[in-house]
C-alpha positions as CSV (number, residue, x, y, z in Angstrom):
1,X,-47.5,-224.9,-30.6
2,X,-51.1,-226.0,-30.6
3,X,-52.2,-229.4,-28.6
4,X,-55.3,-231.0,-27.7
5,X,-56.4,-233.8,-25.5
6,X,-58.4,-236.9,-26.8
7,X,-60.0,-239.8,-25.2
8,X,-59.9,-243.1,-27.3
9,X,-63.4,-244.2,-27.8
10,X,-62.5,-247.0,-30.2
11,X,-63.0,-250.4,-28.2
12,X,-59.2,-251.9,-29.9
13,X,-57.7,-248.4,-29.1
14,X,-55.3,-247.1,-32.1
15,X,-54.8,-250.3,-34.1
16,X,-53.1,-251.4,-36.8
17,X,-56.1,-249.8,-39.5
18,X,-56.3,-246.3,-38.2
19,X,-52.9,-246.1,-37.3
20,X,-52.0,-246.7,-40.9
21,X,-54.4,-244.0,-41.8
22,X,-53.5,-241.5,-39.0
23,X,-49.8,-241.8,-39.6
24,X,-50.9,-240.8,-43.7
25,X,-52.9,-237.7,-42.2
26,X,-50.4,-236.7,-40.3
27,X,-47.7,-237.1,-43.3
28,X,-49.3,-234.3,-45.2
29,X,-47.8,-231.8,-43.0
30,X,-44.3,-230.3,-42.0
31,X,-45.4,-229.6,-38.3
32,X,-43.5,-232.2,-35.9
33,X,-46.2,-233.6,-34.7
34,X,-45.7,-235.9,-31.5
35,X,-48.5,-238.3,-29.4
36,X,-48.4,-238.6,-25.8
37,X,-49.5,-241.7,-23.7
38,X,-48.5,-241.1,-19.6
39,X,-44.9,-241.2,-20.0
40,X,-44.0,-242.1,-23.5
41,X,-44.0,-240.1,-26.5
42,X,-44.0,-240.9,-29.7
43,X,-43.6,-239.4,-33.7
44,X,-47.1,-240.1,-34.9
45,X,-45.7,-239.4,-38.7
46,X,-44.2,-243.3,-37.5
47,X,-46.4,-246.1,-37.4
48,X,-44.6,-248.6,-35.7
49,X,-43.5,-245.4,-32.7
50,X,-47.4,-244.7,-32.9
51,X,-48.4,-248.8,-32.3
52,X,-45.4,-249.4,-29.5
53,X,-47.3,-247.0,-27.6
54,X,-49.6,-249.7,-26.5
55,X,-53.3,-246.9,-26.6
56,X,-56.3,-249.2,-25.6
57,X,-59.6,-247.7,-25.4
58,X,-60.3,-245.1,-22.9
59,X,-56.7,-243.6,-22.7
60,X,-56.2,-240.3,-23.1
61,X,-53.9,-238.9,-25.5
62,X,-52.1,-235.5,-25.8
63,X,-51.6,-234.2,-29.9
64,X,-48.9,-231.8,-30.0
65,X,-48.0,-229.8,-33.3
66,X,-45.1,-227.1,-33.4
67,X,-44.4,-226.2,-37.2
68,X,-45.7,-223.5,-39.8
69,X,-48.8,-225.6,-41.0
70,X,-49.7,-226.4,-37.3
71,X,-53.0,-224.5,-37.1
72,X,-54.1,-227.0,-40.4
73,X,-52.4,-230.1,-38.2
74,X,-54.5,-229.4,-35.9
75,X,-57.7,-229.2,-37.1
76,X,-57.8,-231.7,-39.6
77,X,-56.2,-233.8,-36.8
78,X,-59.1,-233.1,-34.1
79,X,-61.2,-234.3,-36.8
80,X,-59.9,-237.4,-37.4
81,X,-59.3,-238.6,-33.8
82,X,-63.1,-237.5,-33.1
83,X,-64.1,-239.2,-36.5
84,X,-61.7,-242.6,-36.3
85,X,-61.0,-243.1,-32.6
C-alpha cells in the first residue's frame, strides 16, 4: 500500500472540474484507490463519493492505493493533486 498526504491549494477545494478529471485519472488503474478527509473516506474512482466529501481549500487529504499498479497510482497521482489542486 503506498499513501501520501496533500494539502488543497485550490481556492474552491476539489470541485466539480477537477473532480471530473481526477476521478478519470484515477480510472486508468486497478489499485482501489480511496481519499481521506478527517473521518470520511471515500472511492475517488466515484465522483459523486469524491464531491460528498465537502474538501475546501486548505484541507488536507490522505491518497491511499493498495493494488498491483499502485506504485504508477501513485505517482501519476502526486502529480496531478500537485498540478490541479
Amino acid at each position: 500500500m503506498k499513501e501520501f498526504d496533500y494539502t488543497i491549494k485550490d481556492e474552491l477545494g476539489i470541485h466539480a472540474r477537477p473532480a471530473g478529471m481526477l476521478v478519470k485519472e484515477a480510472g486508468k488503474f486497478t489499485s482501489n484507490i480511496t481519499i481521506i478527509k478527517g473521518d470520511k473516506t471515500a472511492d475517488i474512482k466515484r465522483l459523486f463519493a469524491l464531491m460528498g466529501l465537502g474538501v475546501k481549500n486548505g484541507d488536507t487529504v490522505t491518497v491511499k492505493m493498495d493494488g498491483t499498479d499502485e506504485e504508477a497510482a501513485y505517482d501519476s497521482l502526486k502529480k496531478f493533486f500537485e498540478a490541479n489542486l
